[in-house]
N, C-alpha and C positions, 0 to 999 in steps of 0.2 A: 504494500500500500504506500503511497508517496507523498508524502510531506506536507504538499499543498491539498490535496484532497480533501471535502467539506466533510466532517461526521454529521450524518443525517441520524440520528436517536440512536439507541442501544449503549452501548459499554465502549469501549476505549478501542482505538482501531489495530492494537497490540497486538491481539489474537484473532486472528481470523477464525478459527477452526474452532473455537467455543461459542457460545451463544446457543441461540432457537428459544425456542419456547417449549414450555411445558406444564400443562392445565393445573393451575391449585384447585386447594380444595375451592377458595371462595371462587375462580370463575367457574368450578362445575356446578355449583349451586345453583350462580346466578342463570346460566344457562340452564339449567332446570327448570327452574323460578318462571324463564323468558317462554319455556318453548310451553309451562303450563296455563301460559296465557295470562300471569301477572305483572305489575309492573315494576319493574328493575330501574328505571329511568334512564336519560340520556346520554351522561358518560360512562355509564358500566354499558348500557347496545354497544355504543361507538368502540368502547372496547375491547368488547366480545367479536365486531367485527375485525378490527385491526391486530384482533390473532389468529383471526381465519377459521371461527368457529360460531359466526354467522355471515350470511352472504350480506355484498354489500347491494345497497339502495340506488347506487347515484343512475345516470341512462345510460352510461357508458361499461359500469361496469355489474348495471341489475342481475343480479340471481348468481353472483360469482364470486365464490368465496377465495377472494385474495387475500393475504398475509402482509402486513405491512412491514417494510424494513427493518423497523427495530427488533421483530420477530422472527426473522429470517434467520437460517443456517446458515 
């Protein structure tokens, strides 16, 4: 990784080969919580989307569950 390059979220660009994600207890809850039809609110969805374990919303990328970079391997 090279010197000038922007860090877009996650941890430090040191290590490449650590990282991803992997579900706690509290996002399996709240996904629980979401898919039983109650309400979770706005930044825990938006959250549960930006780890790829709900699809996102927007027209470009409706029904597609993308992983956002700080969650990425």
């Amino acid at each position: 990784m090279s010197a000038t390059r922007k860090m877009r979220g996650g941890g430090c660009g040191c290590l490449p080969q650590a990282g991803g994600y992997r579900a706690t207890r509290k996002n399996r809850d709240l996904l629980r919580k979401y898919r039983a039809g109650k309400s979770i609110g706005f930044t825990a969805r938006a959250s549960l989307k930006a780890k790829g374990l709900l699809p996102r919303t927007s027209r470009k990328n409706r029904g597609k569950k993308i992983v956002g970079p700080k969650y990425r391997r």
